[in-house]
MARTIVO-437988 format. One record per atom (N, C-alpha, C, O): residue number from 0; residue in one letter; atom name; x, y, z. Coordinates in steps of 0.02 Angstrom, whole numbers, plus 32768, in hexadecimal, padded with zeros to 4 digits. Each point is the difference from the previous one (the first is absolute). Layout:
% MARTIVO-437988
+------+------+-------+------+------+------+
: zado : miza : torke :   c1 :   c2 :   c3 :
+------+------+-------+------+------+------+
:  NUM :    A :    CA :    X :    Y :    Z :
...
+------+------+-------+------+------+------+
END
This chain:
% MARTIVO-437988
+------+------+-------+------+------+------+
: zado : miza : torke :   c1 :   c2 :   c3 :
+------+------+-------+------+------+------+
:    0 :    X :     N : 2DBD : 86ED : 45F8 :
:    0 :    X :    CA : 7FE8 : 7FC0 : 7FEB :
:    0 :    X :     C : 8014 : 7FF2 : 7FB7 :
:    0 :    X :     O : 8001 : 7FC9 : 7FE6 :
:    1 :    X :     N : 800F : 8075 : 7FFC :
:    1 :    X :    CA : 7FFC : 7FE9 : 7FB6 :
:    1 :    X :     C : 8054 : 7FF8 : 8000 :
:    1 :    X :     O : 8010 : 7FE4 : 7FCC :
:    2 :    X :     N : 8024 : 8029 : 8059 :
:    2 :    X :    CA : 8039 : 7FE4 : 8007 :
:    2 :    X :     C : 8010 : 7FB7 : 7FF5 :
:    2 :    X :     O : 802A : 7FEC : 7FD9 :
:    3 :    X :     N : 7FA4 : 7FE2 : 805A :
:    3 :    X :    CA : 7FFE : 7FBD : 8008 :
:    3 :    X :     C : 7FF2 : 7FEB : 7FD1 :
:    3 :    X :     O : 801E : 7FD3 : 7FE4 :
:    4 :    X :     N : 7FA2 : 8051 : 8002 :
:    4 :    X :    CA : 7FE0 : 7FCE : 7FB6 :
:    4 :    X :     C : 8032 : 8015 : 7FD0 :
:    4 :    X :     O : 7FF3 : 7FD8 : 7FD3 :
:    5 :    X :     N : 803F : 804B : 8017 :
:    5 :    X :    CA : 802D : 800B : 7FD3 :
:    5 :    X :     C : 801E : 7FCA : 8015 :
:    5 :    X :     O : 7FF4 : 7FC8 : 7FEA :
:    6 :    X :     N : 8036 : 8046 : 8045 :
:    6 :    X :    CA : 8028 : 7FBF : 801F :
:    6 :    X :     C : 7FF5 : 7FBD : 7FED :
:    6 :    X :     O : 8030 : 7FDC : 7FF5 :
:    7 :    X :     N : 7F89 : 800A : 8006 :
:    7 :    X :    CA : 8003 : 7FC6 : 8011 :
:    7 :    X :     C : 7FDA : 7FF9 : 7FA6 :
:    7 :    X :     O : 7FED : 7FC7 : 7FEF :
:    8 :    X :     N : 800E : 8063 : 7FEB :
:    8 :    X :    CA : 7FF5 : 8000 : 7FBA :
:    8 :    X :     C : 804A : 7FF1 : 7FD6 :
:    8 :    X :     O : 800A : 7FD4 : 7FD6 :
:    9 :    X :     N : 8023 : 805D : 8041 :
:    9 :    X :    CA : 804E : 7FE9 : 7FE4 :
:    9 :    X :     C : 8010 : 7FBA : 8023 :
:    9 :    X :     O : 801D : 7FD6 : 7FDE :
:   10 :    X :     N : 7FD2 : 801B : 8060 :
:   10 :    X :    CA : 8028 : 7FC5 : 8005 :
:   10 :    X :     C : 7FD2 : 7FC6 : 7FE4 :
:   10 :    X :     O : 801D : 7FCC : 7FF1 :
:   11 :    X :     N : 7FB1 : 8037 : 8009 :
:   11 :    X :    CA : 7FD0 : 7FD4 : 7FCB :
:   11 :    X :     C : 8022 : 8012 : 7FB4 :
:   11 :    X :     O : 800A : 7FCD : 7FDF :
:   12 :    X :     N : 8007 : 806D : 8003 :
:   12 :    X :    CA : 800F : 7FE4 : 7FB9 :
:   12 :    X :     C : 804E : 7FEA : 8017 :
:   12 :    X :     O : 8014 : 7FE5 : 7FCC :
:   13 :    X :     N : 800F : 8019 : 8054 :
:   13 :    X :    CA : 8040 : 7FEE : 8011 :
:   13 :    X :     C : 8003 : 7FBB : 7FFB :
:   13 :    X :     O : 8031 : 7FEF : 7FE0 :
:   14 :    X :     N : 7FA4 : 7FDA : 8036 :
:   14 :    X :    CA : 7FF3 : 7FD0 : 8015 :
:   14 :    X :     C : 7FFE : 7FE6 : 7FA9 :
:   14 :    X :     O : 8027 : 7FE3 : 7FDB :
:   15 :    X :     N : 7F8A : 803D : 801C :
:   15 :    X :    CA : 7FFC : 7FD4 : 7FBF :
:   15 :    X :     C : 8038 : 8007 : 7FBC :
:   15 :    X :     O : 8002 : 7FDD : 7FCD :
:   16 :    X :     N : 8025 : 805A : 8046 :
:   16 :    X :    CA : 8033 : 8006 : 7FCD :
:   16 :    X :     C : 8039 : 7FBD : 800E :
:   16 :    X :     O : 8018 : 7FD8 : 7FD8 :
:   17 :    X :     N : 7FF3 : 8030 : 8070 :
:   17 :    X :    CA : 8028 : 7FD0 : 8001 :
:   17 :    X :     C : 7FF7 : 7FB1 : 7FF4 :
:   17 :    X :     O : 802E : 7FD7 : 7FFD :
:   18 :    X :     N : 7F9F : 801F : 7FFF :
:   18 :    X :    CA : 7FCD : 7FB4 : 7FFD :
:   18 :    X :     C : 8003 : 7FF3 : 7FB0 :
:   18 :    X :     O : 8011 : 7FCA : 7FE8 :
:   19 :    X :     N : 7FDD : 806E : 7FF5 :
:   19 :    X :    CA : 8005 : 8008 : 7FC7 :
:   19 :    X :     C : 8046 : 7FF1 : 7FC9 :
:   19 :    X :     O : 8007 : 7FE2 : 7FCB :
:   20 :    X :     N : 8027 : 8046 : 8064 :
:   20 :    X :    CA : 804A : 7FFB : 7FF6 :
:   20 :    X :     C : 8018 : 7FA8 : 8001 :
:   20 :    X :     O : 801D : 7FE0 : 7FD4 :
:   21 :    X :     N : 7FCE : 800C : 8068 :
:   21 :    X :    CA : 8012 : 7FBA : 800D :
:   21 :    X :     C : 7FE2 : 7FCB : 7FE0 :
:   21 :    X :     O : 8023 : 7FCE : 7FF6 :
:   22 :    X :     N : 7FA2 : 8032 : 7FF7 :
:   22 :    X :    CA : 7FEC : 7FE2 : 7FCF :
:   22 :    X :     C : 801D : 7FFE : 7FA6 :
:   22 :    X :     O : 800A : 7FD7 : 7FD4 :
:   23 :    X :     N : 7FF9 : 8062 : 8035 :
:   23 :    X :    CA : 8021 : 8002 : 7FAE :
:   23 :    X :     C : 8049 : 7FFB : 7FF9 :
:   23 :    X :     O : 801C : 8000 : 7FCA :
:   24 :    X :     N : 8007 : 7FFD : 8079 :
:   24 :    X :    CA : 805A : 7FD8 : 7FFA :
:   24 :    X :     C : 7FDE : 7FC5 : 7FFF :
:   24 :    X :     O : 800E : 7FE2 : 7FCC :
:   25 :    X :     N : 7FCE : 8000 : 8056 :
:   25 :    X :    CA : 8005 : 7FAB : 8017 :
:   25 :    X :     C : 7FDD : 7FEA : 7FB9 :
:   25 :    X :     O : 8014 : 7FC9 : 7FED :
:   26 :    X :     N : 7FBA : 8056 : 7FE6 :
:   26 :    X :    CA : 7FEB : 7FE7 : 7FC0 :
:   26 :    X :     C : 803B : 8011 : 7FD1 :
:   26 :    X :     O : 7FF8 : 7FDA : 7FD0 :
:   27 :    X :     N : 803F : 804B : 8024 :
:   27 :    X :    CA : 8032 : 8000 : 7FEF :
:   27 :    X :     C : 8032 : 7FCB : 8000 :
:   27 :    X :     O : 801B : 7FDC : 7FD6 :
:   28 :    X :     N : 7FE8 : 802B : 8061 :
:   28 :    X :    CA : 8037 : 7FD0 : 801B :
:   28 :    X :     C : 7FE9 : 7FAD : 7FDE :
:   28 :    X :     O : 8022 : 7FD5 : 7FE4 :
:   29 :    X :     N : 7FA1 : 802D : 802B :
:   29 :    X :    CA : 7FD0 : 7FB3 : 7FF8 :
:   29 :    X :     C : 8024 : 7FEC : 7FBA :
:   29 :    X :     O : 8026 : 7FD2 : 7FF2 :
:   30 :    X :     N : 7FBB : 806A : 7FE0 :
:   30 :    X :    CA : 8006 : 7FF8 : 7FBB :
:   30 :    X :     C : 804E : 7FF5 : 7FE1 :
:   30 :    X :     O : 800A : 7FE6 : 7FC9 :
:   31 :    X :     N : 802A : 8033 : 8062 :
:   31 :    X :    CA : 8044 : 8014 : 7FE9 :
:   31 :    X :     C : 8001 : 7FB8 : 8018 :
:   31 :    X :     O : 801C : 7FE2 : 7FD2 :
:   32 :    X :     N : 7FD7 : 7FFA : 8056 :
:   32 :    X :    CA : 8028 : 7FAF : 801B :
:   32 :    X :     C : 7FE3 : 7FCB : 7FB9 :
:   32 :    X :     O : 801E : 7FD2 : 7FE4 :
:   33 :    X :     N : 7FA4 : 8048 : 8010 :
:   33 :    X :    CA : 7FE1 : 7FD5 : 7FCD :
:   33 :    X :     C : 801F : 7FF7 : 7FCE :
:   33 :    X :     O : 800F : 7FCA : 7FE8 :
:   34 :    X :     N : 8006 : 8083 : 7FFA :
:   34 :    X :    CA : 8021 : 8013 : 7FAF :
:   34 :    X :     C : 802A : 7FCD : 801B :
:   34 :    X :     O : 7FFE : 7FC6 : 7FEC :
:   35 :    X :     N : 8037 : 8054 : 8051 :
:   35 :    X :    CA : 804C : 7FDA : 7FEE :
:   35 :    X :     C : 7FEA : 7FC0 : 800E :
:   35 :    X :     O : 801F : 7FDC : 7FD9 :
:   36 :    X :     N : 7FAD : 7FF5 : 8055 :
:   36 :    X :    CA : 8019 : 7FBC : 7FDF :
:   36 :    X :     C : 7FDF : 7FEF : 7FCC :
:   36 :    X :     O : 801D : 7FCB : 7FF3 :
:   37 :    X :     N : 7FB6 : 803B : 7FE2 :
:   37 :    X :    CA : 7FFE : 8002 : 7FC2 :
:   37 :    X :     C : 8027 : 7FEA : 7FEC :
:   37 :    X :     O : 800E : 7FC6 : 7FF1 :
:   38 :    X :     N : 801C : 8087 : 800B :
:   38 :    X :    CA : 8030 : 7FF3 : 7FC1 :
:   38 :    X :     C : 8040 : 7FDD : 8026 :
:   38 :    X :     O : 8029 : 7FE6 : 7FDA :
:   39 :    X :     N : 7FE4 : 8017 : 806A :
:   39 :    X :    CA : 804E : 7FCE : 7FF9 :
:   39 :    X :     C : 7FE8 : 7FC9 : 8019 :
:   39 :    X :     O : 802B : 7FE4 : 8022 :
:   40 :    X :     N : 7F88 : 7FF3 : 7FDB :
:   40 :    X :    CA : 7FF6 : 7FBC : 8008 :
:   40 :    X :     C : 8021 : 7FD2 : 7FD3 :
:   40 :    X :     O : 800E : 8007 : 7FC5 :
:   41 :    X :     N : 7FFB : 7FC7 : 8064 :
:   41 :    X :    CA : 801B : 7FBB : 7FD2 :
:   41 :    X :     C : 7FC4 : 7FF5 : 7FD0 :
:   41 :    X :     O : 7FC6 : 8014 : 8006 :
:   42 :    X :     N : 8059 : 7FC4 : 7FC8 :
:   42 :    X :    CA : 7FE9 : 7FE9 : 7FCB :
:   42 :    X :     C : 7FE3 : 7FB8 : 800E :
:   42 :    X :     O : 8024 : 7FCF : 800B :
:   43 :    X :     N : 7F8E : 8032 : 7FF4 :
:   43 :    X :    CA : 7FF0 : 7FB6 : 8011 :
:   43 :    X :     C : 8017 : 7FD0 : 7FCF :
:   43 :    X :     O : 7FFB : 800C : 7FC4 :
:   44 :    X :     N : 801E : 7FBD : 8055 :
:   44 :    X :    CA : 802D : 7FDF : 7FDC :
:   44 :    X :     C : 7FCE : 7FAD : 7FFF :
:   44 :    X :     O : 7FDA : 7FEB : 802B :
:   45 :    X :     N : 803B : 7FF0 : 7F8A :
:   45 :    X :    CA : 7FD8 : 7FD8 : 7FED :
:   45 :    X :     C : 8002 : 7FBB : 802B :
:   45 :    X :     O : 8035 : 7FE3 : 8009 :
:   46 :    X :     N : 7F98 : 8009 : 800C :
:   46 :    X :    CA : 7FF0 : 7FCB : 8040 :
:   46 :    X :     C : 8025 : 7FC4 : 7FD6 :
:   46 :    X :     O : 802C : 7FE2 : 801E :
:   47 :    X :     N : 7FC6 : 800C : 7FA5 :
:   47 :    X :    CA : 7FF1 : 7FD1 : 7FCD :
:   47 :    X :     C : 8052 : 7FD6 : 800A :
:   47 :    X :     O : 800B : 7FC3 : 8006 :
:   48 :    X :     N : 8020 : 8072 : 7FF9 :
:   48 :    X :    CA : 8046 : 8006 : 7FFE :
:   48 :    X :     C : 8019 : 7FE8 : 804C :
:   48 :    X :     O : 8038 : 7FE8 : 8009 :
:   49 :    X :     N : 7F9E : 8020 : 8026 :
:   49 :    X :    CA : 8036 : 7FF0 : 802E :
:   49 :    X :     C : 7FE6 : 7FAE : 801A :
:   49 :    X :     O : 7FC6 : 7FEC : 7FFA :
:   50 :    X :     N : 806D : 7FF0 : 801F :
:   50 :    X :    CA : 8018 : 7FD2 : 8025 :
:   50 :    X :     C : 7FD9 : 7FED : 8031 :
:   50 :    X :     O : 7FFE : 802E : 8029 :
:   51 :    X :     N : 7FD7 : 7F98 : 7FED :
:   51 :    X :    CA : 7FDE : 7FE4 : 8034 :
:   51 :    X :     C : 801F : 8024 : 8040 :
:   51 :    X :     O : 8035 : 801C : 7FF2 :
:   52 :    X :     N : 7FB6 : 7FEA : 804F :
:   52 :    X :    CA : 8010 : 7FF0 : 8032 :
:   52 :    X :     C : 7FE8 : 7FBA : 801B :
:   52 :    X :     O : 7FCF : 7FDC : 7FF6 :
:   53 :    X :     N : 8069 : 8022 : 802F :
:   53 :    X :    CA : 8004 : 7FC6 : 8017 :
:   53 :    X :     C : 7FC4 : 7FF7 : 802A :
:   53 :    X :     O : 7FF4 : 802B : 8029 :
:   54 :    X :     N : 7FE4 : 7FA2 : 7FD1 :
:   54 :    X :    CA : 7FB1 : 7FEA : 803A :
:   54 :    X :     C : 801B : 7FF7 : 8039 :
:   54 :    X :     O : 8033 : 7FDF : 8006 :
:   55 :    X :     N : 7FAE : 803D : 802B :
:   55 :    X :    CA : 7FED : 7FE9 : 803B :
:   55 :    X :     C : 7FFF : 7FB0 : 8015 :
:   55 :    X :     O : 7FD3 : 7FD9 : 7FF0 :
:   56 :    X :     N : 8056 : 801B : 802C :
:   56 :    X :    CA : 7FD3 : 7FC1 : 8016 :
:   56 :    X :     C : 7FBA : 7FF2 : 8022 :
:   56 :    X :     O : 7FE8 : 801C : 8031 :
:   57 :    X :     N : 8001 : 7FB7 : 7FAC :
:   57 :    X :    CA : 7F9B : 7FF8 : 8016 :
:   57 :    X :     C : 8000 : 7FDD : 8049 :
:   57 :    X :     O : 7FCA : 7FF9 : 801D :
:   58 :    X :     N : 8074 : 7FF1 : 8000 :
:   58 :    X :    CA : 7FF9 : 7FEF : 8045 :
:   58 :    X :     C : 8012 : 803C : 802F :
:   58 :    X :     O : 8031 : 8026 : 7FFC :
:   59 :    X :     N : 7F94 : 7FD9 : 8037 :
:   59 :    X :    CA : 7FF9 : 8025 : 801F :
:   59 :    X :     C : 802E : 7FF6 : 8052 :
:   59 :    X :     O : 8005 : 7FCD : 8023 :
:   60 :    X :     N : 8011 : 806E : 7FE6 :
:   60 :    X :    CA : 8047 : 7FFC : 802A :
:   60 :    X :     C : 7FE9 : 801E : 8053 :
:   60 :    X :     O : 8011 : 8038 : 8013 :
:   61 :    X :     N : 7FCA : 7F9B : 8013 :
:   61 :    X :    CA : 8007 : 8022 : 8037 :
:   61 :    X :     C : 8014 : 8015 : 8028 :
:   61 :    X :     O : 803A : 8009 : 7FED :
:   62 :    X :     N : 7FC2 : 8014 : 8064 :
:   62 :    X :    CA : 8026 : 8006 : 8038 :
:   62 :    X :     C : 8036 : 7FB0 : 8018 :
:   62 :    X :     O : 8009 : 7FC8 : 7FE7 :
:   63 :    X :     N : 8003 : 804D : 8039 :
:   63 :    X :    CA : 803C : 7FC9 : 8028 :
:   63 :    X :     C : 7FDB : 7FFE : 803C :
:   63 :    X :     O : 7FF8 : 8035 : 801E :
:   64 :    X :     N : 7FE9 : 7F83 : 7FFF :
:   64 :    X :    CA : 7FD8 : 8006 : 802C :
:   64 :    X :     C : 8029 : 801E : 8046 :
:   64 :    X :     O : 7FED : 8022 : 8030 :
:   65 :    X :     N : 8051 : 7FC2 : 7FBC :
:   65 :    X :    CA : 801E : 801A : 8048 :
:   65 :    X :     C : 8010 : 8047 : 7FF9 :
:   65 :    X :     O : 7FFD : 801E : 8035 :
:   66 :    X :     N : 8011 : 8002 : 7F9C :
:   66 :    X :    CA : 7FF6 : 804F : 7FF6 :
:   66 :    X :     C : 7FB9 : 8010 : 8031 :
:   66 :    X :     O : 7FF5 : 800A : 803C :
:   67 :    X :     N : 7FEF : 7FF3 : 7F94 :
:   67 :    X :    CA : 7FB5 : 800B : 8025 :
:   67 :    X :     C : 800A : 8003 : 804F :
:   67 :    X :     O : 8009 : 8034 : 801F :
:   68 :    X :     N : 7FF3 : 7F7A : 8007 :
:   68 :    X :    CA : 8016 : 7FFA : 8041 :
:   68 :    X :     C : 8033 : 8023 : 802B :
:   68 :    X :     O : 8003 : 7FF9 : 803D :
:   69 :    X :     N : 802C : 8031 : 7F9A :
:   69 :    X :    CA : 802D : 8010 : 8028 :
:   69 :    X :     C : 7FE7 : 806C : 8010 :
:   69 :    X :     O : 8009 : 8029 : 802C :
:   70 :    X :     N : 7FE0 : 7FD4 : 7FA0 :
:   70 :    X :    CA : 7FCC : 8059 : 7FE2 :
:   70 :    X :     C : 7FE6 : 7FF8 : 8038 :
:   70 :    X :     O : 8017 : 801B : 8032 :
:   71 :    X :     N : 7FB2 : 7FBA : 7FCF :
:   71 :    X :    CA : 7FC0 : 7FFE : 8043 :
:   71 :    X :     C : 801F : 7FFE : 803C :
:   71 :    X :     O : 7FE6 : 8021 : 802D :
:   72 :    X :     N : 8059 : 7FBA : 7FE3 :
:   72 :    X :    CA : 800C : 7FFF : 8044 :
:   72 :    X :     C : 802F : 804B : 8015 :
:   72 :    X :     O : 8002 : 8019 : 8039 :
:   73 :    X :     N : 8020 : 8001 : 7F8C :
:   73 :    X :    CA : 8009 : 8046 : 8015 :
:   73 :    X :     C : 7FD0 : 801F : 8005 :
:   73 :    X :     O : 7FF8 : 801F : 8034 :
:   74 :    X :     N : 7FDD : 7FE4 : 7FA1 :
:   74 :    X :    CA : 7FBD : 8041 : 8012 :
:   74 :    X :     C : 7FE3 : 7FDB : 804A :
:   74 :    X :     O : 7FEE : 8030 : 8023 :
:   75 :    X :     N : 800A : 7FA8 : 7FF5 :
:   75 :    X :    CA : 7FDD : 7FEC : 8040 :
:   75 :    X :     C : 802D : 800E : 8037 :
:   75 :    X :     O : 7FEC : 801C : 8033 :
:   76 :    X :     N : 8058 : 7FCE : 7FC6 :
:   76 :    X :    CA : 8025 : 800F : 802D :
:   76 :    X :     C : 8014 : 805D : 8007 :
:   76 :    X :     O : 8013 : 8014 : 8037 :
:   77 :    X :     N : 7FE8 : 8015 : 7F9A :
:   77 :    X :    CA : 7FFA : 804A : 7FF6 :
:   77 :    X :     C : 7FB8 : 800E : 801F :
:   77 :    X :     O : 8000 : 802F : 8028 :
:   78 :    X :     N : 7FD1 : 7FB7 : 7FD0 :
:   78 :    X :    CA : 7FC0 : 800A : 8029 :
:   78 :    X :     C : 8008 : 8005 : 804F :
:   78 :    X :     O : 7FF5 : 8033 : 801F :
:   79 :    X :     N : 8021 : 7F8D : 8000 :
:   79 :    X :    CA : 800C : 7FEB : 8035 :
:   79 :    X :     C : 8030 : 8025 : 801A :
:   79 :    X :     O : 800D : 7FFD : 803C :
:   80 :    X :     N : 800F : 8027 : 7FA0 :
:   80 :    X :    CA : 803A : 8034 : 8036 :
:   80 :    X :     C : 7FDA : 8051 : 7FFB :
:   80 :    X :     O : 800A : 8027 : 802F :
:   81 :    X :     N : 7FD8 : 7FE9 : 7FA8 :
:   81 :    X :    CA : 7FEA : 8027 : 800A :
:   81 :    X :     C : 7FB4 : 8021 : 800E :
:   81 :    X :     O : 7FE6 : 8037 : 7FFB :
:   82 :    X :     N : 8002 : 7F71 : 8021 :
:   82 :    X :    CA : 7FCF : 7FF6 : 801E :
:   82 :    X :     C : 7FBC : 801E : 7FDD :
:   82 :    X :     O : 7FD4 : 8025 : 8017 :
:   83 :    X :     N : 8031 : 7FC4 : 7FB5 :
:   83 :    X :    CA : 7FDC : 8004 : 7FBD :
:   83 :    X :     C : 7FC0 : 7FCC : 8004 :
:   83 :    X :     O : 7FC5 : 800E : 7FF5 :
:   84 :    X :     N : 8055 : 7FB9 : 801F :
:   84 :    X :    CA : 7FDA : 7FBA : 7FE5 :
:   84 :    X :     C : 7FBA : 8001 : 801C :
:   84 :    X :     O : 7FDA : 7FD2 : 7FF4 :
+------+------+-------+------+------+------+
END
């Protein structure tokens, strides 16, 4: 019996070593992506300086009614063949 409980004592610290292991690459790793963009981020650059974009137009642009009409009669007619409806 005291075979098993060895057994299953090494593969318990096995476990948490490796949990352990993986945690401290992936907080590594975390920290190494941070440093580098840090330091090779762009330089926020001054709003003040740049150029309008062009507005939107304030009229609002809808469907094409016959778009619409022609959508619905495929999805109904795709229903109807595959006996959906």
């Amino acid at each position: 019996m005291t075979s098993v409980m060895d057994q299953m004592g090494e593969a318990l610290w096995i476990m948490v070593l490796g949990m352990v292991l993986v945690y401290l690459f992936l907080g590594i790793l975390i920290l190494g992506l941070k440093l580098i963009a840090n330091r090779y981020a762009p330089e926020a650059t001054d709003t003040a300086n740049r150029p309008e974009a062009p507005s939107i137009s304030s009229k609002p642009q809808g469907l094409d009614p016959r778009l619409v009409a022609a959508i619905t009669s495929a999805v109904q007619q795709y229903r109807a063949q595959e006996g959906r409806s």
